[in-house]
N, CA, C and O atoms as a GROMACS GRO file, in nm:
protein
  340
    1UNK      N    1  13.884   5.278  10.424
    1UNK     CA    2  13.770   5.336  10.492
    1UNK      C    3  13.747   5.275  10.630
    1UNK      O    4  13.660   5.303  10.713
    2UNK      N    5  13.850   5.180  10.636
    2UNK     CA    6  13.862   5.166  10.828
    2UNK      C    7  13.971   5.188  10.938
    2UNK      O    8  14.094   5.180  10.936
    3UNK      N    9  13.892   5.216  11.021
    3UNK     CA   10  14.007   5.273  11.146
    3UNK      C   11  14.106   5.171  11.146
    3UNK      O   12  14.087   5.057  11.104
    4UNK      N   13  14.226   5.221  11.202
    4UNK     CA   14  14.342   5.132  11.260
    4UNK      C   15  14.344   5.121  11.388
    4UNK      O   16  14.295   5.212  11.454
    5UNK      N   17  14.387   5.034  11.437
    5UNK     CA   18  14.483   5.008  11.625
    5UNK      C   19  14.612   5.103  11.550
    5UNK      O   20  14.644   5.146  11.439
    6UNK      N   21  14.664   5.102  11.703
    6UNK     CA   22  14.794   5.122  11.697
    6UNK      C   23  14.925   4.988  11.662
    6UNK      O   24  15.036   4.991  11.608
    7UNK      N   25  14.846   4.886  11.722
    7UNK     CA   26  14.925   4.758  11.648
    7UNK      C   27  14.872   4.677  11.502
    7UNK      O   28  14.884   4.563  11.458
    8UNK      N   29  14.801   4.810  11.453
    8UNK     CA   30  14.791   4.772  11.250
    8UNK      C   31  14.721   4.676  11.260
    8UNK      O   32  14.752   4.583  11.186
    9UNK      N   33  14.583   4.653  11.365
    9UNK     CA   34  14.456   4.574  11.348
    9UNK      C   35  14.336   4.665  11.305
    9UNK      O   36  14.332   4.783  11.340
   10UNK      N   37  14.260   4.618  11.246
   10UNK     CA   38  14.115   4.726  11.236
   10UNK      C   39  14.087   4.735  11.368
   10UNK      O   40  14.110   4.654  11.458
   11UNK      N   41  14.035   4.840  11.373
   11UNK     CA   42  13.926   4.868  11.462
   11UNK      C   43  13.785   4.785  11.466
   11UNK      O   44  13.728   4.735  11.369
   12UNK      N   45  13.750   4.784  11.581
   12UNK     CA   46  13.660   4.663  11.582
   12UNK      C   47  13.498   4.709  11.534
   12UNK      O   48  13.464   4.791  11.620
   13UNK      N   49  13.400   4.694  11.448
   13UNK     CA   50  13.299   4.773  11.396
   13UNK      C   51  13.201   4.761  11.495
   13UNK      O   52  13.085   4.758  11.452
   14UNK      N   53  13.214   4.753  11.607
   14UNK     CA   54  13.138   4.798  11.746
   14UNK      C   55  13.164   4.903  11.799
   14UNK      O   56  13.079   4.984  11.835
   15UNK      N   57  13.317   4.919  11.816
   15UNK     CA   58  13.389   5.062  11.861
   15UNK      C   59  13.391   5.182  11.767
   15UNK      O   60  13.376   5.192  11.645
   16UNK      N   61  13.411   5.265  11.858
   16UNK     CA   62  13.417   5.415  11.807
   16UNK      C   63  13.526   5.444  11.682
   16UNK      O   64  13.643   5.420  11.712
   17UNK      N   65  13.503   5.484  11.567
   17UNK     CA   66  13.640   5.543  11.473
   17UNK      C   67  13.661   5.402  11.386
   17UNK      O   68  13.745   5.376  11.300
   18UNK      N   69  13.548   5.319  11.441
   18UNK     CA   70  13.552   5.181  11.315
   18UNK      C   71  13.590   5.216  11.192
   18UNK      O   72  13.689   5.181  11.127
   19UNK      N   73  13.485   5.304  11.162
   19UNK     CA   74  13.445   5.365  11.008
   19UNK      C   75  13.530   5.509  10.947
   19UNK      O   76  13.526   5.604  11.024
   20UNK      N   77  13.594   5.528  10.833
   20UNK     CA   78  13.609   5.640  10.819
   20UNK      C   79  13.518   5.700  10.722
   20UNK      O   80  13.520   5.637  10.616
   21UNK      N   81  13.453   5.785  10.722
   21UNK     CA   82  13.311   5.802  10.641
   21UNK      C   83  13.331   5.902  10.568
   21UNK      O   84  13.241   5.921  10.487
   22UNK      N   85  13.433   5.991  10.565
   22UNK     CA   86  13.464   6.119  10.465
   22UNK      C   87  13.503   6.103  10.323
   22UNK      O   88  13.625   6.090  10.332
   23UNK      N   89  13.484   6.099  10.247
   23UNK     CA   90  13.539   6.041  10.113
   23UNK      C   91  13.676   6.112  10.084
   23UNK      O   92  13.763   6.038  10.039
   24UNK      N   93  13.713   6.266  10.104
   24UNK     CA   94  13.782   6.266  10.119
   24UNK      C   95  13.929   6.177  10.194
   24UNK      O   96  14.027   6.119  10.147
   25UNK      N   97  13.874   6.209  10.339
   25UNK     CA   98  13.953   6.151  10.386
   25UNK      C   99  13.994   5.997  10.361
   25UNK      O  100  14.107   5.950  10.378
   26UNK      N  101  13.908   5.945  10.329
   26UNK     CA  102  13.928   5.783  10.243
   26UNK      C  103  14.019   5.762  10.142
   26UNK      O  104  14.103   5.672  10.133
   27UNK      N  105  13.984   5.892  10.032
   27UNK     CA  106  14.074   5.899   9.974
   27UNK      C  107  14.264   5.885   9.939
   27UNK      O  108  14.340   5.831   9.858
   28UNK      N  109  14.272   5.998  10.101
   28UNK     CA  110  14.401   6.039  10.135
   28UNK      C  111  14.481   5.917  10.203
   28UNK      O  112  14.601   5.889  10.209
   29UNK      N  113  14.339   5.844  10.262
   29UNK     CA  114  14.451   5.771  10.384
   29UNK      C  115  14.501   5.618  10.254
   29UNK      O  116  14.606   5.559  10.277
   30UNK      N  117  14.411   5.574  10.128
   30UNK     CA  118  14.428   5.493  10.073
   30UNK      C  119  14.586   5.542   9.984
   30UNK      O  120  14.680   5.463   9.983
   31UNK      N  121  14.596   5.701   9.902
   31UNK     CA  122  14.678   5.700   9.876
   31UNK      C  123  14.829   5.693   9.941
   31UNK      O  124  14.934   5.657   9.889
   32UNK      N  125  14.796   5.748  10.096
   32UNK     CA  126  14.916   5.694  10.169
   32UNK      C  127  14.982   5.598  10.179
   32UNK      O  128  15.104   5.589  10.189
   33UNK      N  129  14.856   5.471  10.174
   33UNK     CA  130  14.888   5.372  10.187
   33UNK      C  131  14.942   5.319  10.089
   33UNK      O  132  15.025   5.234  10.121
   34UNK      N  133  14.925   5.337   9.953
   34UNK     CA  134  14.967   5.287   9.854
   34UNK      C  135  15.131   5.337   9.785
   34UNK      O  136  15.204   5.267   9.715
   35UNK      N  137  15.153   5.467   9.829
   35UNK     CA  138  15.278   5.498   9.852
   35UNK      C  139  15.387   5.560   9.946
   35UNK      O  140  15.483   5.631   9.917
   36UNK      N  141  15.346   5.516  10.065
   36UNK     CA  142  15.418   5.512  10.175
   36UNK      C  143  15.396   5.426  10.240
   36UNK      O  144  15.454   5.434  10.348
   37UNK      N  145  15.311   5.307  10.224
   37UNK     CA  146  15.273   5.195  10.304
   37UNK      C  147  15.308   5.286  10.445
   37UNK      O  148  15.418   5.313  10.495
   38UNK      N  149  15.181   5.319  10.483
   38UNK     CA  150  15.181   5.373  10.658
   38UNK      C  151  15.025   5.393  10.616
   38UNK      O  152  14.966   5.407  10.509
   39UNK      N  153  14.987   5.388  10.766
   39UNK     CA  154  14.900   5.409  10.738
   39UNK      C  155  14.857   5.527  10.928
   39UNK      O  156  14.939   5.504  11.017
   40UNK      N  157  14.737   5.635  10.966
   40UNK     CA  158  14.758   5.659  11.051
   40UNK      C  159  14.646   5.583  11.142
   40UNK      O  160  14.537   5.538  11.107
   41UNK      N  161  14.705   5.581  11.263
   41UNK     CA  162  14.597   5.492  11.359
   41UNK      C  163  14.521   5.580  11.456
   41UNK      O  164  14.551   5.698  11.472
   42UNK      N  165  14.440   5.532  11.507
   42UNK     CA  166  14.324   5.619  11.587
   42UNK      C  167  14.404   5.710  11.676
   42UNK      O  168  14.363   5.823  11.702
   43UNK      N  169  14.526   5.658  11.727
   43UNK     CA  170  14.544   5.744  11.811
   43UNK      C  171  14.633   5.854  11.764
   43UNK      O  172  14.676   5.933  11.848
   44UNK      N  173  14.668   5.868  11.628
   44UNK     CA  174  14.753   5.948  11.544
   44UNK      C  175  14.916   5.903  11.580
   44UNK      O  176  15.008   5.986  11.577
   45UNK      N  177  14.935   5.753  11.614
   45UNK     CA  178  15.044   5.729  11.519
   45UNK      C  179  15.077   5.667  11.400
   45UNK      O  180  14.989   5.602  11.345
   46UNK      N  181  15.199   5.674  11.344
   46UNK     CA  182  15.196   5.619  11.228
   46UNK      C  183  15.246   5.486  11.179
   46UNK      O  184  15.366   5.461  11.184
   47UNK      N  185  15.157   5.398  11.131
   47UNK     CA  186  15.214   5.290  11.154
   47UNK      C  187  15.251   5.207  11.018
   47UNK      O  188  15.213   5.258  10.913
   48UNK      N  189  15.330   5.072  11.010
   48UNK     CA  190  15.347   5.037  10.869
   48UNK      C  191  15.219   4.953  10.853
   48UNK      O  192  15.163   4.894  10.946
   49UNK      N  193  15.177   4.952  10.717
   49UNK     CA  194  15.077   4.916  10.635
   49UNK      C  195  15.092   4.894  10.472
   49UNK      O  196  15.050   4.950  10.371
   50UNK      N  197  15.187   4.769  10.508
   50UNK     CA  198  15.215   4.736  10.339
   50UNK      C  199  15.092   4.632  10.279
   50UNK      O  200  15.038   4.529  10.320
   51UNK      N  201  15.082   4.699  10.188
   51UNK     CA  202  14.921   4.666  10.086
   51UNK      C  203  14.972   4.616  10.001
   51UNK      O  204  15.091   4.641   9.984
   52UNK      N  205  14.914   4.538   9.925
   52UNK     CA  206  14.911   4.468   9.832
   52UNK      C  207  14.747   4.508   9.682
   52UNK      O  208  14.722   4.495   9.562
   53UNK      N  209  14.686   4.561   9.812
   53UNK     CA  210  14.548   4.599   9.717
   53UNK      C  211  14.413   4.677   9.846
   53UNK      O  212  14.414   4.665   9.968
   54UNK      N  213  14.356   4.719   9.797
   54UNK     CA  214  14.274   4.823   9.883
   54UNK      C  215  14.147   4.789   9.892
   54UNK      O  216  14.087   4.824   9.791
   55UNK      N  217  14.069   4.727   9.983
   55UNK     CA  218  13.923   4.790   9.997
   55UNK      C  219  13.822   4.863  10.027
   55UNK      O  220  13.816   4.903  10.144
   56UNK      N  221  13.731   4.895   9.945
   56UNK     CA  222  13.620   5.042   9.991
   56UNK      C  223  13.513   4.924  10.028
   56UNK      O  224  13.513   4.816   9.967
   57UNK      N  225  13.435   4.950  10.117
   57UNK     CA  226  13.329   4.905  10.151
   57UNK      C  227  13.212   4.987  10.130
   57UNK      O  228  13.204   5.102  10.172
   58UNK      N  229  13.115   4.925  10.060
   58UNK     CA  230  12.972   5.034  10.020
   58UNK      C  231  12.888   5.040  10.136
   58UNK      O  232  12.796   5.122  10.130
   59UNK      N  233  12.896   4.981  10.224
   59UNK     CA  234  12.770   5.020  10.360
   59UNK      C  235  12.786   5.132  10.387
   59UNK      O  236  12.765   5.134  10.509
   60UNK      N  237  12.816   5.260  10.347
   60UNK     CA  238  12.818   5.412  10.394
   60UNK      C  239  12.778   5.496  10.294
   60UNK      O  240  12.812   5.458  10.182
   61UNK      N  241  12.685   5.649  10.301
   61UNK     CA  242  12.621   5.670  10.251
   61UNK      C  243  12.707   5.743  10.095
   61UNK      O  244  12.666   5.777   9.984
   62UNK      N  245  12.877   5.739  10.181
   62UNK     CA  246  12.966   5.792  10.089
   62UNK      C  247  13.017   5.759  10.001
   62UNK      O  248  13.082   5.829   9.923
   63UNK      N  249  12.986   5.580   9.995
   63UNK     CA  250  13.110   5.535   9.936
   63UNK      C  251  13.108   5.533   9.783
   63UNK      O  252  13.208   5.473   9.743
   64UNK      N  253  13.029   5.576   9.685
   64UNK     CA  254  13.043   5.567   9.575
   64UNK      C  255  13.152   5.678   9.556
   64UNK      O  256  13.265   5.651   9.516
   65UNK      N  257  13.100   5.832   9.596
   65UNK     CA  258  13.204   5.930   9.632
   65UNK      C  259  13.309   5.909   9.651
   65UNK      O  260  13.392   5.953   9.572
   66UNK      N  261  13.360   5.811   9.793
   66UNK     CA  262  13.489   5.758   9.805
   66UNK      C  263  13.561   5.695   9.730
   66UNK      O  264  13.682   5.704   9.712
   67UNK      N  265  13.472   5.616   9.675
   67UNK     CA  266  13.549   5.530   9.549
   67UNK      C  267  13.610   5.633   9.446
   67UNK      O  268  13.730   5.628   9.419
   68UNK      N  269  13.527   5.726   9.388
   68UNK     CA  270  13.540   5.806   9.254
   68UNK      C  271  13.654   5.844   9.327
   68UNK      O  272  13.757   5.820   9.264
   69UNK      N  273  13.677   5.909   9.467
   69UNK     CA  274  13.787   6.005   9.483
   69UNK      C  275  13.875   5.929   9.525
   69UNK      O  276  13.954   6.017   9.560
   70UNK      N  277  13.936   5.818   9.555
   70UNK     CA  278  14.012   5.725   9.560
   70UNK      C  279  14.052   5.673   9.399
   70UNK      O  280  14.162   5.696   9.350
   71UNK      N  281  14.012   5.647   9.373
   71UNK     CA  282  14.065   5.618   9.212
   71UNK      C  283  14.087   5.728   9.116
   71UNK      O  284  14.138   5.700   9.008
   72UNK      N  285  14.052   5.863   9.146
   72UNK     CA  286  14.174   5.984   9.153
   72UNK      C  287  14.279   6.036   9.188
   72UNK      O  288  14.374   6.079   9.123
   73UNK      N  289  14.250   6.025   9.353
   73UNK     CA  290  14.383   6.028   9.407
   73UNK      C  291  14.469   5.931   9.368
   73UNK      O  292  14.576   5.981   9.334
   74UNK      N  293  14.467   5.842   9.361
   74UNK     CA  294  14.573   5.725   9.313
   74UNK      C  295  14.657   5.759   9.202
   74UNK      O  296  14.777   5.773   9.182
   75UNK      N  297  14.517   5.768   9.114
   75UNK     CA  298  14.591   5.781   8.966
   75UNK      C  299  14.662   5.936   8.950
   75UNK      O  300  14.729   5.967   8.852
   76UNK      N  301  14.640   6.010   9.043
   76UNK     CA  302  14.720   6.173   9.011
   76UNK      C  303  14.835   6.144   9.098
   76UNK      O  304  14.913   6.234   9.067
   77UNK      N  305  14.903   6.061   9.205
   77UNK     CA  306  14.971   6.014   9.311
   77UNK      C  307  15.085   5.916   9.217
   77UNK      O  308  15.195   5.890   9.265
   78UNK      N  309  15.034   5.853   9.047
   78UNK     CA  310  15.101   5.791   8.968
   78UNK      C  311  15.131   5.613   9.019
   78UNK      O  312  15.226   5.537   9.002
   79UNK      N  313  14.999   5.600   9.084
   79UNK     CA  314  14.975   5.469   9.147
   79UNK      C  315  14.934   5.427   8.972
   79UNK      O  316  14.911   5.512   8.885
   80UNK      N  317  14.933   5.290   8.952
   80UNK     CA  318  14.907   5.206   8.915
   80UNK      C  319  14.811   5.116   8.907
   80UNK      O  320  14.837   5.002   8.945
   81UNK      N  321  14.685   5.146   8.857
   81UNK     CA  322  14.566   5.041   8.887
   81UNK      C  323  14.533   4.945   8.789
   81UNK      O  324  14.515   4.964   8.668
   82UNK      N  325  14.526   4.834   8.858
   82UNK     CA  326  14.500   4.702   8.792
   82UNK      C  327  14.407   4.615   8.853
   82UNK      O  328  14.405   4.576   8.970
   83UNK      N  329  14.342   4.592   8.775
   83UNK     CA  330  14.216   4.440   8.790
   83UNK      C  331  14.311   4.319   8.805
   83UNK      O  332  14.408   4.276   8.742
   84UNK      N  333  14.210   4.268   8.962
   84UNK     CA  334  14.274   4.163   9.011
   84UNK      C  335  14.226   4.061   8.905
   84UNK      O  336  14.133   4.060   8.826
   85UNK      N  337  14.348   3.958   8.941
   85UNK     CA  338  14.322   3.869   8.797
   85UNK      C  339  14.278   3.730   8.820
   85UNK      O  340  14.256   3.655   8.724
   0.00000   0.00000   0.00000
């Protein structure tokens, strides 16, 4: 649920496109990430983004939404979810 640079830094939560706030789209960009490690950056290129594990942040009015639809997409995508241990 946060923007990228083009050199695979967040976006800074002062600047514009910090946040991605669509649950959808939260959704999509997490399952990308989880099986294509890429991820896309503000300026629409595509960059590598190998994960190890994902965070949703709740400060947005979406994110319970995002969550539910992120831990769908995953699991229909045949991701693998596990509690960190």
């Amino acid at each position: 649920d946060r923007g990228y640079l083009p050199n695979g830094r967040l976006v800074p939560r002062t600047a514009p496109n910090a946040l991605v706030t669509d649950p959808e789209e939260v959704a999509e960009r997490a399952a990308r990430m989880a099986t294509e490690r890429t991820v896309v950056a503000v300026d629409g290129s595509v960059i590598p983004c190998p994960v190890e594990s994902i965070c949703l942040h709740g400060d947005n009015p979406g994110a319970v939404r995002a969550a539910e639809l992120v831990r769908a997409t995953l699991i229909d995508a045949g991701v693998t979810l596990t509690p960190f241990a």
